[in-house]
PDB file of N, CA, C and O in Angstrom:
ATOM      1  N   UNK A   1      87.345 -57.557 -72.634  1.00  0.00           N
ATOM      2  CA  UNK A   1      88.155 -57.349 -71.453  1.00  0.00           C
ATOM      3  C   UNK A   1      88.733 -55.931 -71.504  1.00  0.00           C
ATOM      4  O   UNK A   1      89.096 -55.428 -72.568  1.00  0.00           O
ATOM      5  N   UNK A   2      88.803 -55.345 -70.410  1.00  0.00           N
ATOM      6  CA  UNK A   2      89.005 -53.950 -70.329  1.00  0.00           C
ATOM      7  C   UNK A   2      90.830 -53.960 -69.532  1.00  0.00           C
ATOM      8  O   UNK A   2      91.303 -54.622 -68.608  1.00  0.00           O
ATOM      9  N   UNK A   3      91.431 -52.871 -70.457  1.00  0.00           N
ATOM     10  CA  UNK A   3      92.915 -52.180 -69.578  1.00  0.00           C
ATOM     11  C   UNK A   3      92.382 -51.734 -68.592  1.00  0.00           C
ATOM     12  O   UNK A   3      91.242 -51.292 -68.457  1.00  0.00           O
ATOM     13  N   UNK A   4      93.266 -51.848 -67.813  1.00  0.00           N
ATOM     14  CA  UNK A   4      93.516 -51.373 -66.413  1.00  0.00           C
ATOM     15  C   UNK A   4      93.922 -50.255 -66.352  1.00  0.00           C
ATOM     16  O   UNK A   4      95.097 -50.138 -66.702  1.00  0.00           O
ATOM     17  N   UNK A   5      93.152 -48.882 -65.880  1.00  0.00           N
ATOM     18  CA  UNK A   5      93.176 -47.992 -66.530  1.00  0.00           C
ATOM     19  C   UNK A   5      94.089 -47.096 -64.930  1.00  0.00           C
ATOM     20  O   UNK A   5      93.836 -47.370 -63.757  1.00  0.00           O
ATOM     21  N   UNK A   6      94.958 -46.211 -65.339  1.00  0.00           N
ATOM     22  CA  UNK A   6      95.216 -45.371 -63.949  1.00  0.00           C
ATOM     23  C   UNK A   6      97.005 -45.699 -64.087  1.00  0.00           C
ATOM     24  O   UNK A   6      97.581 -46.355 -64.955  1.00  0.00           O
ATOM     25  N   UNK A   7      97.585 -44.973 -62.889  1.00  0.00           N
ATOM     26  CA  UNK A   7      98.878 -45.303 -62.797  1.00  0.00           C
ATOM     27  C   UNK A   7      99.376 -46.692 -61.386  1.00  0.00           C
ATOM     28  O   UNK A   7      99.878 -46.673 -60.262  1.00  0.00           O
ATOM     29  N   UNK A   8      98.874 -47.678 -62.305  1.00  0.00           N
ATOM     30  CA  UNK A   8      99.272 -48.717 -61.057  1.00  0.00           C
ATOM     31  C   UNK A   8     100.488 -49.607 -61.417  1.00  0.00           C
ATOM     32  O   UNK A   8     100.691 -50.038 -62.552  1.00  0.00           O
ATOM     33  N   UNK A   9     101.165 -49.808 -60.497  1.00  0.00           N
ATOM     34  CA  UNK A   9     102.346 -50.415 -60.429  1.00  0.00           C
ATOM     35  C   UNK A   9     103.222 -48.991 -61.014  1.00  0.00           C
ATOM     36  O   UNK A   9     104.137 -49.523 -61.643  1.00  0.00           O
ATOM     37  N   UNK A  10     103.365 -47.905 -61.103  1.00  0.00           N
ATOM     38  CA  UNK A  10     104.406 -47.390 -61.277  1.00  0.00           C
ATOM     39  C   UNK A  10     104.888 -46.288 -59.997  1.00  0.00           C
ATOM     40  O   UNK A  10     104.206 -45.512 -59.326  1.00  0.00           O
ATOM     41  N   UNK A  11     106.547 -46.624 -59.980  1.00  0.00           N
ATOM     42  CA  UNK A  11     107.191 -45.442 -59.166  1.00  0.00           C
ATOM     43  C   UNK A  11     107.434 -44.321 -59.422  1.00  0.00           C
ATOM     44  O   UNK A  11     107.988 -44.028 -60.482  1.00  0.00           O
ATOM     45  N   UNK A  12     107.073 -43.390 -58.494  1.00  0.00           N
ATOM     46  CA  UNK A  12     106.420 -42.166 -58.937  1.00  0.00           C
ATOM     47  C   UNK A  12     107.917 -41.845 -58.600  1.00  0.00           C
ATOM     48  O   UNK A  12     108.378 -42.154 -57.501  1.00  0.00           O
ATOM     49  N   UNK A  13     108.910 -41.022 -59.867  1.00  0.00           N
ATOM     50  CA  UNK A  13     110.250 -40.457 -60.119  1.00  0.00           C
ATOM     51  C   UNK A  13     109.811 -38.892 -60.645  1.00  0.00           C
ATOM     52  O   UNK A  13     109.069 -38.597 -61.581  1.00  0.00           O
ATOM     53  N   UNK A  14     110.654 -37.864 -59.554  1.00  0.00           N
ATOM     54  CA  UNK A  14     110.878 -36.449 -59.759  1.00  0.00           C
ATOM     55  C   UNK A  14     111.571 -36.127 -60.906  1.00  0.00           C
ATOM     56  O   UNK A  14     112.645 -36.610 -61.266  1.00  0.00           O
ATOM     57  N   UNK A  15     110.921 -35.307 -61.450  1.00  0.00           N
ATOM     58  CA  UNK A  15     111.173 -34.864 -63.040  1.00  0.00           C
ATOM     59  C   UNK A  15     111.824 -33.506 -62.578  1.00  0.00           C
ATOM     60  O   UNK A  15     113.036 -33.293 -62.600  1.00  0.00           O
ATOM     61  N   UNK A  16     110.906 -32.657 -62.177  1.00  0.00           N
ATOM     62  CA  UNK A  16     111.350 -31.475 -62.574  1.00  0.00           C
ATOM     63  C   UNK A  16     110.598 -30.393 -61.382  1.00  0.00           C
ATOM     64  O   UNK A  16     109.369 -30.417 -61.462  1.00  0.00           O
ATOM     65  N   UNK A  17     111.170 -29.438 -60.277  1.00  0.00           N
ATOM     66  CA  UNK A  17     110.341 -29.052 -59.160  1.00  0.00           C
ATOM     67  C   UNK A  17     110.536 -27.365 -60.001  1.00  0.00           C
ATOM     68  O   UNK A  17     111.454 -26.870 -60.654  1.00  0.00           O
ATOM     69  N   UNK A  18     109.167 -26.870 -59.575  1.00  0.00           N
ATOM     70  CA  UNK A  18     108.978 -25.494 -59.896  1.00  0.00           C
ATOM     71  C   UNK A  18     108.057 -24.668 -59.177  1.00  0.00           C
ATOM     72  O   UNK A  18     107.407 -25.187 -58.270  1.00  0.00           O
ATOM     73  N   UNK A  19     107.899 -23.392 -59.465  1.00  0.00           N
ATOM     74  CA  UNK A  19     107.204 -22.517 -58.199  1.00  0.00           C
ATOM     75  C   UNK A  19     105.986 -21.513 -58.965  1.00  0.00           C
ATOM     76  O   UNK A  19     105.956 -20.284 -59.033  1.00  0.00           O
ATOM     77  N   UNK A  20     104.974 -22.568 -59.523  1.00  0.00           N
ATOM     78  CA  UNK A  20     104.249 -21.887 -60.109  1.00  0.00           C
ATOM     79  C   UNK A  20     103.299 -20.553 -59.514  1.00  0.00           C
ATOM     80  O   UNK A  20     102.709 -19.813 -60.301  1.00  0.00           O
ATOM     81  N   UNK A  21     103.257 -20.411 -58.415  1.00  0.00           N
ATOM     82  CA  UNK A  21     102.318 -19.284 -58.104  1.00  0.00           C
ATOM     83  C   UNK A  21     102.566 -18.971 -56.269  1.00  0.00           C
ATOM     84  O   UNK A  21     102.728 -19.963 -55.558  1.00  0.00           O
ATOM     85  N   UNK A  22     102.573 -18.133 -55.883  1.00  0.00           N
ATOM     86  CA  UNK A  22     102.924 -17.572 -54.810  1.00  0.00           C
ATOM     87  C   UNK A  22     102.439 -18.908 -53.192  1.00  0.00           C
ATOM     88  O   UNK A  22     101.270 -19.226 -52.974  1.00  0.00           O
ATOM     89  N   UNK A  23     103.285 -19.282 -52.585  1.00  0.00           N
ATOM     90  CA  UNK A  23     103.058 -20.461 -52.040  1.00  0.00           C
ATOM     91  C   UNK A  23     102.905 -21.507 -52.047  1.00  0.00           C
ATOM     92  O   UNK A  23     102.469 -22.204 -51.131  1.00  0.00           O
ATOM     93  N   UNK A  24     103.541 -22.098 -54.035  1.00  0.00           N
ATOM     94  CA  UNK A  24     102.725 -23.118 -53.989  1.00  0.00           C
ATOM     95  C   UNK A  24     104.050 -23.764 -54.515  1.00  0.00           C
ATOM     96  O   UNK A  24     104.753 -22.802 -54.824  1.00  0.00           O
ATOM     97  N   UNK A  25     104.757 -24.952 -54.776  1.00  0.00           N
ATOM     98  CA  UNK A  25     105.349 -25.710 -54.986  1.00  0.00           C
ATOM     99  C   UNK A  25     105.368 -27.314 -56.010  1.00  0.00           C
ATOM    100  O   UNK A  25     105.380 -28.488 -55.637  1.00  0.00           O
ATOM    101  N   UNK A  26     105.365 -26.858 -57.042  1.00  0.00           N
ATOM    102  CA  UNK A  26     105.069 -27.865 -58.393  1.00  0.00           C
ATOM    103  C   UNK A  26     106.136 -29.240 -58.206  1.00  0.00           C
ATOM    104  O   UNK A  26     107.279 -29.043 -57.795  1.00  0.00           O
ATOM    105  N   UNK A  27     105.722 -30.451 -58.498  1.00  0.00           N
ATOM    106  CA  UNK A  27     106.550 -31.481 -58.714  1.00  0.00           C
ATOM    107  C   UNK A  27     106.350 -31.744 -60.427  1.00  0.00           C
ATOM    108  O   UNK A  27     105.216 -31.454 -60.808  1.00  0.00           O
ATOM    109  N   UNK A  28     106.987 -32.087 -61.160  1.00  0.00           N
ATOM    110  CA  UNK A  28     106.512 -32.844 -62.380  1.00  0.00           C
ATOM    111  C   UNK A  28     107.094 -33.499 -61.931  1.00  0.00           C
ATOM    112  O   UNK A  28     108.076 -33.311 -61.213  1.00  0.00           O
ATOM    113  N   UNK A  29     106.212 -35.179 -62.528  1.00  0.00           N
ATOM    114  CA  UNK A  29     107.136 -36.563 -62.145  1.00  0.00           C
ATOM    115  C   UNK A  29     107.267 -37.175 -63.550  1.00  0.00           C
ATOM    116  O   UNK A  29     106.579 -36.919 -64.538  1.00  0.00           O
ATOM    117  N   UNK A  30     108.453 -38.171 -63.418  1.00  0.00           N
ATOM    118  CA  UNK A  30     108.697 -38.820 -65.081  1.00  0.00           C
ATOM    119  C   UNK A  30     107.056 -39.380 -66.160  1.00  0.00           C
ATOM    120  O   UNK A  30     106.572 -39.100 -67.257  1.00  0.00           O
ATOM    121  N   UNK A  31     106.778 -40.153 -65.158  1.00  0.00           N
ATOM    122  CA  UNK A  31     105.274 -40.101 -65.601  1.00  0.00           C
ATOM    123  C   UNK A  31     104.483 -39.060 -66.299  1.00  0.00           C
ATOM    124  O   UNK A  31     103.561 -39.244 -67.093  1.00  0.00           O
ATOM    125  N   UNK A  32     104.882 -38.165 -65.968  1.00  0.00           N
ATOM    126  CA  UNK A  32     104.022 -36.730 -66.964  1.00  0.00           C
ATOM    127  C   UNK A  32     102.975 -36.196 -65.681  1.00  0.00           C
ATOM    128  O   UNK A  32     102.347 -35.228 -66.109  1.00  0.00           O
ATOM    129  N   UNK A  33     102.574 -36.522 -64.209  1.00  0.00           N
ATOM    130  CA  UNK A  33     101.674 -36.309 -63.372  1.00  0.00           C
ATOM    131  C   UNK A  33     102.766 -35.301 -63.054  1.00  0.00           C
ATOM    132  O   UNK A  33     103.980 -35.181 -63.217  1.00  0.00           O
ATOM    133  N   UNK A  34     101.287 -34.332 -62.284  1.00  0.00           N
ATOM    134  CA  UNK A  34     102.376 -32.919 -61.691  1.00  0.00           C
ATOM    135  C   UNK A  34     101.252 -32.955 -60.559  1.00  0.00           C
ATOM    136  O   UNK A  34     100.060 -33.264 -60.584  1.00  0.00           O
ATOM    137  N   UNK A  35     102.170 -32.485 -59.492  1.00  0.00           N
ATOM    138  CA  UNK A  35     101.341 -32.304 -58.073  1.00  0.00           C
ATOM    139  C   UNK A  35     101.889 -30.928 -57.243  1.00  0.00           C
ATOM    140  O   UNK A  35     103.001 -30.519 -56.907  1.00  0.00           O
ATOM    141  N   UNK A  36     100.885 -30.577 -57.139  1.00  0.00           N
ATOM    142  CA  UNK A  36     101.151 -28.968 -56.894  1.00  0.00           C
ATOM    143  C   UNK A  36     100.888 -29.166 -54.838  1.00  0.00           C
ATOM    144  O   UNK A  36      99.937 -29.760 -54.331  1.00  0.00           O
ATOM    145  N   UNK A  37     101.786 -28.624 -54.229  1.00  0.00           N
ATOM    146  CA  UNK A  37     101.628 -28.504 -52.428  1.00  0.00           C
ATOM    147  C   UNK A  37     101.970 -27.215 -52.149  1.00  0.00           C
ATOM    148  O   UNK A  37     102.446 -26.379 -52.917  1.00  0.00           O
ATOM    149  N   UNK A  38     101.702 -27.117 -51.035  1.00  0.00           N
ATOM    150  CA  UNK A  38     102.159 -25.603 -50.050  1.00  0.00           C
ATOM    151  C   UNK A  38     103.260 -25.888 -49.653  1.00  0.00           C
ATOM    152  O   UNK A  38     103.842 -26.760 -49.009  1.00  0.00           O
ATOM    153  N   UNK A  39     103.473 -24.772 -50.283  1.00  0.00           N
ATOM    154  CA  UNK A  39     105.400 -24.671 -49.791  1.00  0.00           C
ATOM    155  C   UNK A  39     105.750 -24.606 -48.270  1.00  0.00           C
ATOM    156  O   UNK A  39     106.782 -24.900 -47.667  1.00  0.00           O
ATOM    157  N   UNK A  40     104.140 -23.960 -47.717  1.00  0.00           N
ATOM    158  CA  UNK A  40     104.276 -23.872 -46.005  1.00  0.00           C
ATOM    159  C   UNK A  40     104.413 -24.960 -45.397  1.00  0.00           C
ATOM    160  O   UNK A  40     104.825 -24.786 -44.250  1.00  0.00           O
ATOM    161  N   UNK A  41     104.189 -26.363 -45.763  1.00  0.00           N
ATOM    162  CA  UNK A  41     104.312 -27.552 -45.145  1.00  0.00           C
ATOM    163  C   UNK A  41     105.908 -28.082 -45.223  1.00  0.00           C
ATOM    164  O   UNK A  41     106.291 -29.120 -44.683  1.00  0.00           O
ATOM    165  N   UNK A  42     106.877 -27.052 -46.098  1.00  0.00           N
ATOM    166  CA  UNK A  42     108.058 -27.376 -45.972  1.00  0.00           C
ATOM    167  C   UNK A  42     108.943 -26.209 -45.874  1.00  0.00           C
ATOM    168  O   UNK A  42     109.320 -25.525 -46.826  1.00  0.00           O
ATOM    169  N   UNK A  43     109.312 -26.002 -44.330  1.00  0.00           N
ATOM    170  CA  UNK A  43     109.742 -24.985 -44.035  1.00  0.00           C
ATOM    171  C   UNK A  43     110.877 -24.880 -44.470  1.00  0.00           C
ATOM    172  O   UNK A  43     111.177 -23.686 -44.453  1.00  0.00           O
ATOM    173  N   UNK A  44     111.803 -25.581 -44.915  1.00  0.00           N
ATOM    174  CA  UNK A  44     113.303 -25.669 -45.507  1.00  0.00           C
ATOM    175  C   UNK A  44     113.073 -24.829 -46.262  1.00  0.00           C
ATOM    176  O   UNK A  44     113.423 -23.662 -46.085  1.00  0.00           O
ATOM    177  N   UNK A  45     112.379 -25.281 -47.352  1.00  0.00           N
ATOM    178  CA  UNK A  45     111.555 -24.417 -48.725  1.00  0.00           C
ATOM    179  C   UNK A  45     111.234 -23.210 -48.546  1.00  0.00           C
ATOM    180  O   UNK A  45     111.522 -22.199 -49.186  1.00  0.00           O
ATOM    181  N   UNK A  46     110.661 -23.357 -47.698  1.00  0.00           N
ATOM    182  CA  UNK A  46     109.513 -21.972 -47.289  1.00  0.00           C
ATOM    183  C   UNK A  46     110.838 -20.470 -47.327  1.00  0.00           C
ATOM    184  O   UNK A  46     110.677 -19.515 -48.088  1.00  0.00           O
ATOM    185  N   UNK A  47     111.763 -20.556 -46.591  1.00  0.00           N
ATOM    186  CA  UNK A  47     112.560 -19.707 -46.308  1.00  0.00           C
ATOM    187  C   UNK A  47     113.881 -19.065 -47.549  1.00  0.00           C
ATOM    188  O   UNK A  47     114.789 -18.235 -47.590  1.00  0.00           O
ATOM    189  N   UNK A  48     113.393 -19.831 -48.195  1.00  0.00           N
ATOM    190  CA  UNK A  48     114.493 -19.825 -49.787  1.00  0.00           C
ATOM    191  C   UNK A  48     113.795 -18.590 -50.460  1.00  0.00           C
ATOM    192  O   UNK A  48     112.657 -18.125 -50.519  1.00  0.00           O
ATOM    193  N   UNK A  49     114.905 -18.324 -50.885  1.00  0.00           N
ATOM    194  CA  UNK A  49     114.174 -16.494 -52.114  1.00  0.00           C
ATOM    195  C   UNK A  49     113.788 -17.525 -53.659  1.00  0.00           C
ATOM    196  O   UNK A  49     113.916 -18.739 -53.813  1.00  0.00           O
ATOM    197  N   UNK A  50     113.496 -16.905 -54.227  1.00  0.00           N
ATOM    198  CA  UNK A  50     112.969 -17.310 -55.527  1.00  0.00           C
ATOM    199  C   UNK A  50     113.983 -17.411 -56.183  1.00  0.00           C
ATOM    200  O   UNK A  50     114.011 -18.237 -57.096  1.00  0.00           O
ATOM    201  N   UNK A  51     114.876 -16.761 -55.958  1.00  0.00           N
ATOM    202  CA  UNK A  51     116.324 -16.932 -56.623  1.00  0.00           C
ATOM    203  C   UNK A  51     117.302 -18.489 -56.288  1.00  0.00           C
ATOM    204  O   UNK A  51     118.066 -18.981 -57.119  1.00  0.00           O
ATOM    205  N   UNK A  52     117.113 -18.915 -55.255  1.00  0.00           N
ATOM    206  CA  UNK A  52     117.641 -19.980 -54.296  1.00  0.00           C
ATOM    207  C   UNK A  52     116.411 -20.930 -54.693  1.00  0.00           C
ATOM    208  O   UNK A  52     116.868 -22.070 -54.785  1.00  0.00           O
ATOM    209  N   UNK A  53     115.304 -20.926 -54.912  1.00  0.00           N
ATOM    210  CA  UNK A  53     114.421 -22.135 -55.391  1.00  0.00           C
ATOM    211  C   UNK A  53     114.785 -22.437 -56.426  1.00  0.00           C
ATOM    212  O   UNK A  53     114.845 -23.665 -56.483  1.00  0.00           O
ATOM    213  N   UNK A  54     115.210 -21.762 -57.738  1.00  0.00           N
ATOM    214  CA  UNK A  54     115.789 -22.125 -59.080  1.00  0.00           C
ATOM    215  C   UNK A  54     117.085 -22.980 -59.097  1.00  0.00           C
ATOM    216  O   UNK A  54     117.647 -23.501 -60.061  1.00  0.00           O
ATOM    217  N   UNK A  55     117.456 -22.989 -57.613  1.00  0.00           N
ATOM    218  CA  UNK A  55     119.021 -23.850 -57.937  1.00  0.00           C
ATOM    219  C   UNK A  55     118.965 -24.722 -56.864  1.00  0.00           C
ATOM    220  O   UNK A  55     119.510 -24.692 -55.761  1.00  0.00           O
ATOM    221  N   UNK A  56     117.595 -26.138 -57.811  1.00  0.00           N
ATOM    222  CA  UNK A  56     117.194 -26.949 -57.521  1.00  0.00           C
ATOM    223  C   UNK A  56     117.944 -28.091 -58.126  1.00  0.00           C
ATOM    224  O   UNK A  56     118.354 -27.791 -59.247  1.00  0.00           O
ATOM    225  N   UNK A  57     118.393 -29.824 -57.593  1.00  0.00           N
ATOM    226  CA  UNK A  57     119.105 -30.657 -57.997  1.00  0.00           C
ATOM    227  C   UNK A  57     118.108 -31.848 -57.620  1.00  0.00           C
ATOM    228  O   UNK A  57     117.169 -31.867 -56.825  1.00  0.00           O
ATOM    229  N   UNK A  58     118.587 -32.755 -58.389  1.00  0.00           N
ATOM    230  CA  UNK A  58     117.733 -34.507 -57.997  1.00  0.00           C
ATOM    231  C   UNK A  58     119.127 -34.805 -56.880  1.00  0.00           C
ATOM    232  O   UNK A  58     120.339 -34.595 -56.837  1.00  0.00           O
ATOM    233  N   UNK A  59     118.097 -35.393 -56.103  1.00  0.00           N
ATOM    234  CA  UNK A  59     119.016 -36.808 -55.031  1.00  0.00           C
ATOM    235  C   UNK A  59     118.512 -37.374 -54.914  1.00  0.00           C
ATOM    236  O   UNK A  59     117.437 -36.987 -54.458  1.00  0.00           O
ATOM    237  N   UNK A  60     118.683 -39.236 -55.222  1.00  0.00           N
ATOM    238  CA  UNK A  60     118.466 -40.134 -54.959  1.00  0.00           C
ATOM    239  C   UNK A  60     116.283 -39.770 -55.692  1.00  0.00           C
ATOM    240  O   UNK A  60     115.957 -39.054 -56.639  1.00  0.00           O
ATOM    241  N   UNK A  61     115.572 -40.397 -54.987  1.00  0.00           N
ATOM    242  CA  UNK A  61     114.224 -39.494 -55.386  1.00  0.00           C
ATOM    243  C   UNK A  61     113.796 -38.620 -54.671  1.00  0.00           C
ATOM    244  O   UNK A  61     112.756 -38.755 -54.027  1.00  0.00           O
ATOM    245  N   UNK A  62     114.513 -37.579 -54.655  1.00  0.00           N
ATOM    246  CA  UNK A  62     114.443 -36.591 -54.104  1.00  0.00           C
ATOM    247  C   UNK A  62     114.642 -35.539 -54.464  1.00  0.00           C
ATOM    248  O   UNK A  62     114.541 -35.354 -55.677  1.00  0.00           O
ATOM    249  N   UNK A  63     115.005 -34.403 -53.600  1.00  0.00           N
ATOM    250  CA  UNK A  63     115.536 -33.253 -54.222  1.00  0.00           C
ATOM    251  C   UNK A  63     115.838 -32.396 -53.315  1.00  0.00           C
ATOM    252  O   UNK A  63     115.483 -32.664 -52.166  1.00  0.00           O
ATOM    253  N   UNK A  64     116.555 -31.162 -53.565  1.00  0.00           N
ATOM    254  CA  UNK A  64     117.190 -29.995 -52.524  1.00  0.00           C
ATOM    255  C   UNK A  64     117.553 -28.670 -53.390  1.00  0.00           C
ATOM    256  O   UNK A  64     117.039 -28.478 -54.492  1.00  0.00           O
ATOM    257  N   UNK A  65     118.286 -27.960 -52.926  1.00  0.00           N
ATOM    258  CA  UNK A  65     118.297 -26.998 -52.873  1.00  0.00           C
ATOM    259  C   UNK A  65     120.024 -26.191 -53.222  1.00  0.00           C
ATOM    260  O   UNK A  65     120.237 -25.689 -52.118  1.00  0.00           O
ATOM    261  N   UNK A  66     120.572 -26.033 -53.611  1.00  0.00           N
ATOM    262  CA  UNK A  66     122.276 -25.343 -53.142  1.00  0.00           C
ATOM    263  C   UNK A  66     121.774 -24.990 -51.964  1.00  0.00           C
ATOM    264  O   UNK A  66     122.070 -25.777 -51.064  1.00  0.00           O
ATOM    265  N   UNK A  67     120.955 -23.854 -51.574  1.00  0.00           N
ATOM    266  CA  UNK A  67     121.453 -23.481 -50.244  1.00  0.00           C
ATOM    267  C   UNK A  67     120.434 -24.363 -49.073  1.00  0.00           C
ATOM    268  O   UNK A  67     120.132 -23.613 -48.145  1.00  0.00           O
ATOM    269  N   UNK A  68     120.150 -25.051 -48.999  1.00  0.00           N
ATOM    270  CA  UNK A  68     119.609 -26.143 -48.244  1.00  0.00           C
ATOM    271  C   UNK A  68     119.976 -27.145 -47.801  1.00  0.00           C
ATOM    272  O   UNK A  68     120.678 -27.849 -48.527  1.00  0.00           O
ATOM    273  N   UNK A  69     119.673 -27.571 -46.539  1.00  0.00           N
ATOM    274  CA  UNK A  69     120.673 -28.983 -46.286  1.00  0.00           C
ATOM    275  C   UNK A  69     119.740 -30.455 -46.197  1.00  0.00           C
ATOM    276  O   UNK A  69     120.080 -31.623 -46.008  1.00  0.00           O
ATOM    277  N   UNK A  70     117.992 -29.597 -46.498  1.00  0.00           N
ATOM    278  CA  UNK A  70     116.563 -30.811 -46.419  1.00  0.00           C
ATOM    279  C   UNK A  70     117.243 -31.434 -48.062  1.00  0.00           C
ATOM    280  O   UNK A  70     117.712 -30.988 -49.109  1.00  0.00           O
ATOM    281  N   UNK A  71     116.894 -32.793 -47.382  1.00  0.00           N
ATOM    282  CA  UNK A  71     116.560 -32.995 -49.245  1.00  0.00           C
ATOM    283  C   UNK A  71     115.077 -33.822 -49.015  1.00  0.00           C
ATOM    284  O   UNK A  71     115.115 -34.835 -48.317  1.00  0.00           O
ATOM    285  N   UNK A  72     114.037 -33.475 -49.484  1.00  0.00           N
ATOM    286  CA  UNK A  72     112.816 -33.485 -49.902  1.00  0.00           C
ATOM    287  C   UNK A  72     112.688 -34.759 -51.128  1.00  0.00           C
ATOM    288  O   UNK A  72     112.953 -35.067 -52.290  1.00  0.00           O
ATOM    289  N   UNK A  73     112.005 -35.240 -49.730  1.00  0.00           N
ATOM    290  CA  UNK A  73     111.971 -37.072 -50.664  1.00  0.00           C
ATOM    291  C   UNK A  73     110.514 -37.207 -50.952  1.00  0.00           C
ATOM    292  O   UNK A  73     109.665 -36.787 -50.166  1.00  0.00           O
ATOM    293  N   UNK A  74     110.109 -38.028 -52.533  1.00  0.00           N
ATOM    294  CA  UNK A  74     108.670 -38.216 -52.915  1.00  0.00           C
ATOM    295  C   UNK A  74     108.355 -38.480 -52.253  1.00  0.00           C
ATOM    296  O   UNK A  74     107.252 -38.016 -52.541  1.00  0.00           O
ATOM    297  N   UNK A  75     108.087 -39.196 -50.768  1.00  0.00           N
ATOM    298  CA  UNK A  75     106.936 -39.874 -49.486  1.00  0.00           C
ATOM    299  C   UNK A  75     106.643 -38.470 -49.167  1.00  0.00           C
ATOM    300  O   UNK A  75     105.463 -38.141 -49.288  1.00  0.00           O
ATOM    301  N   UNK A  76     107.450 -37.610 -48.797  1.00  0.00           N
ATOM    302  CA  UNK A  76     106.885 -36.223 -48.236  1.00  0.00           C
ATOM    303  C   UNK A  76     105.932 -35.419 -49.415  1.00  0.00           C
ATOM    304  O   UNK A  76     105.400 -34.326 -49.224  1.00  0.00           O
ATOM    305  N   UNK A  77     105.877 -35.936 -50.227  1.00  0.00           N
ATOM    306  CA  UNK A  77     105.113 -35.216 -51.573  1.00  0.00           C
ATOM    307  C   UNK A  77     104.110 -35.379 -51.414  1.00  0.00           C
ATOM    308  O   UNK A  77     103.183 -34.580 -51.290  1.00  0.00           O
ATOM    309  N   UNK A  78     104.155 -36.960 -51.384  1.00  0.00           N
ATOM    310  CA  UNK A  78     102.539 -37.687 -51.346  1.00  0.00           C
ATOM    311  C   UNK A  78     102.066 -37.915 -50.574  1.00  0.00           C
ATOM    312  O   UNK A  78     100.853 -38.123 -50.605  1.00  0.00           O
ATOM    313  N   UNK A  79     102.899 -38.004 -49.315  1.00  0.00           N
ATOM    314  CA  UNK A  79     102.055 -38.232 -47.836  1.00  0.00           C
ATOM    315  C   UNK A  79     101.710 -39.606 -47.847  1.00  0.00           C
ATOM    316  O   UNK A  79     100.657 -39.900 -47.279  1.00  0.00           O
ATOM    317  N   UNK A  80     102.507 -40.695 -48.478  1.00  0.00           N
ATOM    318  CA  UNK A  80     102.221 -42.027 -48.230  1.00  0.00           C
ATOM    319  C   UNK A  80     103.710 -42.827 -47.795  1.00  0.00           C
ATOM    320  O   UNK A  80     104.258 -43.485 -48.679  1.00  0.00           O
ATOM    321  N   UNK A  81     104.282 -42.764 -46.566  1.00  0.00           N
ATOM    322  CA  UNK A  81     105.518 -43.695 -46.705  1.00  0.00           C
ATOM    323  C   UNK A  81     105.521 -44.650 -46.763  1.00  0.00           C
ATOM    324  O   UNK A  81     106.643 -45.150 -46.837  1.00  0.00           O
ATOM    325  N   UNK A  82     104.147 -45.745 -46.777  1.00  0.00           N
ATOM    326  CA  UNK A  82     104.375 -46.870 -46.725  1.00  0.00           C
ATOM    327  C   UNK A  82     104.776 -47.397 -47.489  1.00  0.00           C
ATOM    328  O   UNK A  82     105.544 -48.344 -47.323  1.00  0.00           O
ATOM    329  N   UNK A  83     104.232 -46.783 -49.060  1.00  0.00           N
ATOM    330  CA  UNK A  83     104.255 -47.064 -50.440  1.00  0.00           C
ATOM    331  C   UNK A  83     105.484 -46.388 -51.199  1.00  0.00           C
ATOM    332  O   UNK A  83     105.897 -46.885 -52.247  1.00  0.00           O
ATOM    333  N   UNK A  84     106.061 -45.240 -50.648  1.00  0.00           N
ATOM    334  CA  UNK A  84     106.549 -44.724 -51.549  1.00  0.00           C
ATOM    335  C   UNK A  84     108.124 -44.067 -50.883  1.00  0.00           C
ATOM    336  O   UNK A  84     108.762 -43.095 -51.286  1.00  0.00           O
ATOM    337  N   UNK A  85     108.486 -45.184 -49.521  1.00  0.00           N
ATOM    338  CA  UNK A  85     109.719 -44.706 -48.565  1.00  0.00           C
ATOM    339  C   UNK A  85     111.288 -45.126 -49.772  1.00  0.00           C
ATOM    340  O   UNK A  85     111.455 -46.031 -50.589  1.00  0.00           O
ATOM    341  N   UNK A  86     112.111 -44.043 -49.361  1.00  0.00           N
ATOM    342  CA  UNK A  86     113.409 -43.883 -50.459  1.00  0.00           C
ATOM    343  C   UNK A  86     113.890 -44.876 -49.520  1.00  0.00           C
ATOM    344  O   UNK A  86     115.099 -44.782 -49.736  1.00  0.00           O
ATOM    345  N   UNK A  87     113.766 -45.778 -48.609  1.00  0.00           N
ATOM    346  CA  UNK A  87     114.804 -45.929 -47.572  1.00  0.00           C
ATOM    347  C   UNK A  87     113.811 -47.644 -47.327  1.00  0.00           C
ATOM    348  O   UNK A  87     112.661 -47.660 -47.767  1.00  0.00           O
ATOM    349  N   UNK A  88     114.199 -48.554 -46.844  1.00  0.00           N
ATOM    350  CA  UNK A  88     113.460 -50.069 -46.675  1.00  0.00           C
ATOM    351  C   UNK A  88     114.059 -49.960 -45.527  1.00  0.00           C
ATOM    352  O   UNK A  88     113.965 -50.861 -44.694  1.00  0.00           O
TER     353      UNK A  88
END
């Protein structure tokens, strides 16, 4: 009989957000998975200096910014709310 191999049944929790390369926007999640997006799909983001992306905080599963008022929830990461909405 074979494990069940992959990440099933787990909630995907924000570890740690970073700005590895010009446009692009890193998640690490507790899991150890990292998912890299375009920062252009989040204009909140988009408009922050590099200085203002570093003074990044968790909310709830989410996250923001000091000078931001988005807070950027995992469904917007993954593009699945059915599965993965902060809110029932």
């Amino acid at each position: 009989m074979y494990a069940i191999e992959g990440y099933w049944n787990v909630v995907p929790r924000i570890k740690e957000v970073s700005f590895p390369a010009r446009g692009k926007m890193q998640i690490l999640l507790q899991d150890g998975r990292i998912i890299v997006v375009a920062v252009s799909k989040f204009p909140s983001v988009q408009k922050l200096s590099m200085a203002q992306r570093k003074k990044w905080y968790l909310i709830g599963n989410g996250f923001s910014f000091d000078d931001c008022s988005e807070v950027i929830h995992i469904e917007q990461i993954l593009g699945n709310f059915a599965n993965y909405a902060h809110e029932a």
